[in-house]
C-alpha positions in Angstrom: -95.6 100.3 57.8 -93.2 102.6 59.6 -93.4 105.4 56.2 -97.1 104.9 56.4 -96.9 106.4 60.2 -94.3 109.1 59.4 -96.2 110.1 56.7 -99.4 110.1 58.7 -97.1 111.9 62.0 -96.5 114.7 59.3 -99.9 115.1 57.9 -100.6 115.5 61.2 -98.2 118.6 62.3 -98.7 119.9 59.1 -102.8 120.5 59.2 -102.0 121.7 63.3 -99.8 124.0 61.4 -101.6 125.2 58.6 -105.3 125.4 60.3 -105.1 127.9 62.5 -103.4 130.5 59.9 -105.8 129.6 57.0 -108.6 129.8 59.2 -107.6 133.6 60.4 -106.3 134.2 56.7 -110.2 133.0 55.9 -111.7 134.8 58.9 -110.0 138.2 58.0 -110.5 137.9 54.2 -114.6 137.4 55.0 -115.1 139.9 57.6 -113.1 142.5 55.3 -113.8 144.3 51.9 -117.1 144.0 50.4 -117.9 140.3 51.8 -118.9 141.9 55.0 -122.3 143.3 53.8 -123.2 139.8 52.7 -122.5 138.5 56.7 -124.9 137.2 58.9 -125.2 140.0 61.6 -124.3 137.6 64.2 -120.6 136.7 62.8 -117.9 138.4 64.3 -116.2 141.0 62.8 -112.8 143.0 62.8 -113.0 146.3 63.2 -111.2 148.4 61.6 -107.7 148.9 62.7 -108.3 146.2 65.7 -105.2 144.2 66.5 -105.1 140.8 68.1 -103.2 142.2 71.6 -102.7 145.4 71.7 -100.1 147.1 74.1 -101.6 148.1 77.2 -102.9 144.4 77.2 -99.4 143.2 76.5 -98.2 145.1 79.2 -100.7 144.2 81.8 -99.9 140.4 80.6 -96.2 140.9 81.7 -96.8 142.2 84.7 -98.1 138.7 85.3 -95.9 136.1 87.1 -96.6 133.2 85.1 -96.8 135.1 81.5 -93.3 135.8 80.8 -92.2 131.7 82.1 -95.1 130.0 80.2 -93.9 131.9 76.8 -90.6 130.9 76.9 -91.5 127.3 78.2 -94.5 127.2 75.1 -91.7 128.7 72.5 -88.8 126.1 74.0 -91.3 123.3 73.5 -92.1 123.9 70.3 -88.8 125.0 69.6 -87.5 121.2 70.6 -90.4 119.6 68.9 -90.0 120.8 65.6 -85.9 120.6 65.3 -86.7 117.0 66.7 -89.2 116.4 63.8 -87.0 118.1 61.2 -84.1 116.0 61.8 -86.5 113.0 62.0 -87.2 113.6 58.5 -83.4 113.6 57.3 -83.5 109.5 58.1 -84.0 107.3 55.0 -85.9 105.0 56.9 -84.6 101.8 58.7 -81.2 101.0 57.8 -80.4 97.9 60.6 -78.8 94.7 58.9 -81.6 91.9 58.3 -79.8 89.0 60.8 -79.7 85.6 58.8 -79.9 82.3 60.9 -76.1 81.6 60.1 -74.0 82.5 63.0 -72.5 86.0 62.0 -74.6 86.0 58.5 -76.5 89.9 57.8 -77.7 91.4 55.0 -78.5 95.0 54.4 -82.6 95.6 53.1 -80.5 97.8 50.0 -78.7 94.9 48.9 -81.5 92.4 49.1 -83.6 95.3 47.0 -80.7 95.5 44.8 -80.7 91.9 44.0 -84.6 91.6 43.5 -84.3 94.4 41.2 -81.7 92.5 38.9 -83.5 89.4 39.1 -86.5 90.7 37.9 -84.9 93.1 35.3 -83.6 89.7 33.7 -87.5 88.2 32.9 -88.1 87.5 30.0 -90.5 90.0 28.8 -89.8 92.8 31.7 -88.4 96.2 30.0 -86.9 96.9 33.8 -88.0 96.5 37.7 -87.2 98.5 41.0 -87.6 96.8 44.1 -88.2 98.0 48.0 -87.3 96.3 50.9 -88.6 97.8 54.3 -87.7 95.9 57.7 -91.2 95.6 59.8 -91.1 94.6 63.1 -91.4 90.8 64.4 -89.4 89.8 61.4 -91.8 91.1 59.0 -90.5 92.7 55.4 -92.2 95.1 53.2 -91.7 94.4 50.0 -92.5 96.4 46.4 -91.7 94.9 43.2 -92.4 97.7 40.6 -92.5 95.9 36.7 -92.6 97.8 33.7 -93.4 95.4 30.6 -92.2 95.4 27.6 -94.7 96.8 24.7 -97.1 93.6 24.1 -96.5 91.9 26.6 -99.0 90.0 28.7 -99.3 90.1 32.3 -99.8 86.4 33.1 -97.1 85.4 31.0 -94.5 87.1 33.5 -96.4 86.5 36.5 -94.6 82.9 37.4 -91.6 84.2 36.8 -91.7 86.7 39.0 -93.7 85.0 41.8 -90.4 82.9 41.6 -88.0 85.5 42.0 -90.2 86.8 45.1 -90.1 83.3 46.4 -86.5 82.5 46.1 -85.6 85.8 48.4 -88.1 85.1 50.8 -85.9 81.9 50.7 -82.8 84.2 50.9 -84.1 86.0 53.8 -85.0 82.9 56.2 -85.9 84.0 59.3 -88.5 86.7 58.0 -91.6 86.7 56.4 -92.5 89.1 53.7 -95.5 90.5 52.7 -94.6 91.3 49.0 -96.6 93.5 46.4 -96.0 93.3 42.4 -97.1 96.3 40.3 -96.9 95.6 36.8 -97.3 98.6 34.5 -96.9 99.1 30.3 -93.9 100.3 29.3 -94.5 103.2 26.6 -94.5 102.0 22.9 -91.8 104.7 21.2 -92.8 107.3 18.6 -91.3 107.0 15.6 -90.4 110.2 14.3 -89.6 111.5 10.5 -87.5 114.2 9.6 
């Protein structure tokens, strides 16, 4: 849940972003070059050589007391923000120790993945697996179990022995409750090739 919500978080900042230079980059592009004939005449237009701010506005803006303060405090802000986001994004996700009901007693979300992998690698029928455990809050876990079958293979034929394996770590990890999805996919059949 918390990757759905930093994935949403930077969706987010990048469309703020990205809209307001694709819609200039869109606005100049129409109003320039041979589009503009085609133009309603009540669209606004660029005219030629016109700038944005040009320097005797500029000027007159920092002869304004609150101009020169609000740019740096607007630059600063943003400034903050996006170092703050940036290093947000160098976290792997939650990395605190799952607390077991034995006094003392952790486990890391890796190491339970790890072992959910290599329990459901060794399935009879199962070519390999990769496993994802995500802490959640009130003792919630997130878990994906990605199966690749071997060629032939039928679905409901592994399907016990993997609800099982998902069973016996939600047994491992007590005090949570895990909301587990199983993705089974085909493993390629291999090309036999003559030379």
């Amino acid at each position: 849940m918390r990757r759905r919500a930093r994935t949403a978080v930077n969706r987010t900042v990048l469309a703020v972003a990205g809209l307001p230079p694709l819609l200039a980059g869109a606005w100049l592009a129409l109003t320039g070059g041979p589009l503009r004939e085609r133009l309603p005449s009540w669209w606004p237009t660029a005219g030629t050589g016109a700038v944005l701010l040009d320097r005797a506005r500029l000027a007159q803006l920092r002869t304004e007391g609150w101009w020169t303060p609000t740019v740096l405090a607007v630059a600063l802000a943003l400034t903050v923000f996006l170092a703050y986001w940036s290093l947000a994004q160098l976290r792997s996700g939650p990395t605190r120790d799952l607390a077991l009901p034995a006094p003392g007693s952790a486990v890391r979300p890796q190491a339970l993945a790890e072992a959910l992998t290599a329990r459901a690698a060794a399935v009879s029928g199962v070519a390999r697996a990769r496993a994802r455990v995500l802490p959640g809050r009130r003792q919630r876990l997130d878990v994906g179990l990605r199966v690749w079958l071997h060629p032939g293979t039928p679905p409901d034929s592994v399907l016990p022995a993997l609800h099982a394996v998902v069973a016996e770590a939600e047994r491992a990890s007590a005090p949570y409750t895990a909301a587990t999805r199983i993705r089974l996919s085909a493993s390629a059949h291999g090309r036999l090739r003559v030379r």
